[in-house]
C-alpha positions, 0 to 999 in steps of 0.5 A: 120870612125870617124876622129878627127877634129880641128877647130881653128879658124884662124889656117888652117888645111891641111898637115904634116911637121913641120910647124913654126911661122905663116907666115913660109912655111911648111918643108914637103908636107903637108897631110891631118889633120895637121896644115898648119901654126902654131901660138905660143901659140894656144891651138891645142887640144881643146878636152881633156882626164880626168883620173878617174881610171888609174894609170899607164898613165897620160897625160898634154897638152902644146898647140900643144902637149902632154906629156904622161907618162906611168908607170907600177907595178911588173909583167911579169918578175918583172920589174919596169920602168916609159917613157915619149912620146911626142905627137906633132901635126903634122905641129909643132915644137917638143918641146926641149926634155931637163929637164923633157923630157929629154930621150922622145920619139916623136911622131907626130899625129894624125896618120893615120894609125896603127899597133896593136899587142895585140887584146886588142889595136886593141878593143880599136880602134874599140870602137873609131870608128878608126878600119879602121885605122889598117893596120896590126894585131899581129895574126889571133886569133881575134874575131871581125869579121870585122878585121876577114874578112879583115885579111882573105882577106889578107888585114891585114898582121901579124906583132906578137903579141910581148906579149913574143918575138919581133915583125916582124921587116921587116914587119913593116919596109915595111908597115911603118904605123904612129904607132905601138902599142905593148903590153909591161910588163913594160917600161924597158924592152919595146924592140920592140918600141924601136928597132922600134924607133931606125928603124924610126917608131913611137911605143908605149907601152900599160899596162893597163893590169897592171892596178888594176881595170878593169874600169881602164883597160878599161880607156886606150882606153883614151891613144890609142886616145891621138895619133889619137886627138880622146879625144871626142869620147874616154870621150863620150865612157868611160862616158857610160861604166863608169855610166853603170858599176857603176849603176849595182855595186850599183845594187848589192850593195843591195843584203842581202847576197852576194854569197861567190865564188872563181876565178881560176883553175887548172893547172898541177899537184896538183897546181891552179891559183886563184885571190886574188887582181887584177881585176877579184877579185874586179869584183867578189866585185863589183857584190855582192860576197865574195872572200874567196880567197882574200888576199889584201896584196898579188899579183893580183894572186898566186899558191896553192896546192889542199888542201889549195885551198880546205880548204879555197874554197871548200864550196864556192857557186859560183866557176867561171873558164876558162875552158870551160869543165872540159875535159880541166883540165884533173885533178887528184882531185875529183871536186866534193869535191867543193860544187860550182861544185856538186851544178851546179855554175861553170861559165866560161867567154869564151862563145865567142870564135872562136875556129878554131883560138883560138880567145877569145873576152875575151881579146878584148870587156871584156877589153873595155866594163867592164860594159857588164862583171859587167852585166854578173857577176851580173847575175850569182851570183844574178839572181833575180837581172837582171831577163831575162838577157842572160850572154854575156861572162859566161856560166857553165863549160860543165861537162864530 
């Protein structure tokens, strides 16, 4: 397990508790990664985040903390909302929360150990080396197989993964980790980490599916260091991913004629979800396809009625999907009316997938490693481009 480290010259690094000026004792028993004796002005956060392609958080260092902002856009109900987290070192004094942090919250890091309700955190912390950090899961529906064995074993309780409802309370109260990280659909109406502050425990929201883009998506493993002080590993893992994804987007740049495809599917009745300008949209862009949905001054998604969709989708020459076989549809249409079905091009993205649980390592590794979907994506739509590649993620649509 990587561990964040800080090498400060003459400050000492040993154990929690709010220290003071040098030469005052520690408040608390001090632990293992804070600092023992803290000097004014002393720039604790030597490693720092720069952010690229996310919108909706930020972060500014004042030498032993940090200031994160966290915003999201319209969705999940149409709230809007921005908050403010202060993230201390531990063995310092939190700043004053009056003027522009006015209303924050604190939380003192690094943490130790976490508690994760969404899959997609629980990504996060395994590409930062920190998956032994995590002492409980939201659900059994994960596809890693390291946290898999750990929750089989009964090492890692269920707390619920929030995305709709709260949190186990009771649990978390029990286990008292350093942090709990929940899916929230806008700071407004973020009511498990505020029900948990309220209970004594630190808790942080996560949006990056409220993100455009999927690097920017893929940019909040950024946030989820900020509260372990594992900037390094977390710019040294972007940095990959970033330059890989962007050499395949310039990759497909050079095809003569890009692939005209759709993404969606039905749902029940006469409806579909397609995407029109949210991340799956401009995935299809970035790997040399024309969305003939696509609509940029629309939503990232909307509904339409078989007939529209068909007017507009129906001779497109690459159809990619969710459904793993059109068994799942059960739907009252001929797909044959689509040229991508009838020509053998309907692609879905859940190839790995634990069916026993309904564990989806779409909504884990995809989120983290965009640049392994670009591949995919890629390859699909223009084969002759990365010639022996075996899609990760896509496979066709089993027909029957």
């Amino acid at each position: 397990m990587r561990r964040a480290l800080l090498v400060l010259g003459t400050l000492a690094l040993a154990g929690c508790g709010r220290g003071g000026v040098v030469g005052a004792p520690a408040a608390e028993p001090i632990r293992a990664g804070c600092v023992e004796r803290f000097e004014v002005g002393a720039d604790l956060f030597p490693d720092k985040v720069e952010i690229r392609h996310a919108a909706h958080f930020s972060v500014t260092y004042a030498g032993h903390y940090k200031v994160v902002r966290l915003r999201a856009r319209d969705g999940h109900g149409g709230g809007r909302g921005e908050e403010t987290l202060v993230l201390v070192q531990c063995g310092t004094p939190a700043p004053p929360l009056t003027g522009e942090l006015a209303g924050a919250s604190v939380v003192e890091v690094p943490a130790r150990t976490v508690a994760v309700g969404a899959p997609s955190d629980a990504a996060r912390l395994t590409a930062l080396g920190l998956a032994e950090r995590i002492v409980a899961l939201g659900s059994e529906k994960i596809f890693d197989p390291v946290l898999r064995r750990r929750w089989e074993a009964g090492e890692l309780p269920l707390i619920g993964d929030a995305s709709h409802g709260a949190p186990n309370y009771e649990t978390l109260v029990e286990l008292r980790p350093d942090l709990t990280l929940l899916f929230a659909a806008d700071p407004a109406r973020a009511e498990g980490p505020r029900r948990l502050r309220a209970l004594g425990l630190a808790a942080a929201p996560t949006y990056a599916w409220s993100e455009s883009d999927v690097l920017a998506q893929a940019e909040w493993v950024k946030y989820v260091a900020l509260f372990f002080n594992a900037e390094a590993a977390a710019e040294r893992f972007y940095a990959g991913v970033e330059s890989r994804y962007q050499e395949l987007a310039e990759t497909a740049r050079t095809v003569p004629a890009p692939r005209t495809a759709f993404w969606g599917g039905p749902t029940d009745g006469d409806r579909w979800w397609v995407e029109r300008s949210g991340p799956e949209a401009r995935l299809l862009a970035e790997a040399g396809a024309v969305n003939v949905l696509a609509d940029p001054t629309a939503g990232p998604w909307a509904a339409l009625d078989t007939g529209a969709l068909l007017d507009r989708a129906g001779s497109a020459e690459v159809w990619i999907t969710n459904a793993r076989s059109e068994r799942e549809w059960n739907a009252r249409f001929d797909l044959n009316a689509l040229r991508a079905w009838r020509e053998g091009r309907a692609w879905h993205y859940h190839r790995r997938v634990d069916l026993a649980t309904g564990a989806y390592d779409w909504n884990e590794t995809a989120l983290v490693r965009p640049d392994l979907v670009l591949a995919d994506l890629v390859a699909v739509l223009h084969p002759d481009l990365l010639p022996g590649h075996r899609p990760l993620f896509f496979a066709a649509v089993e027909r029957g």
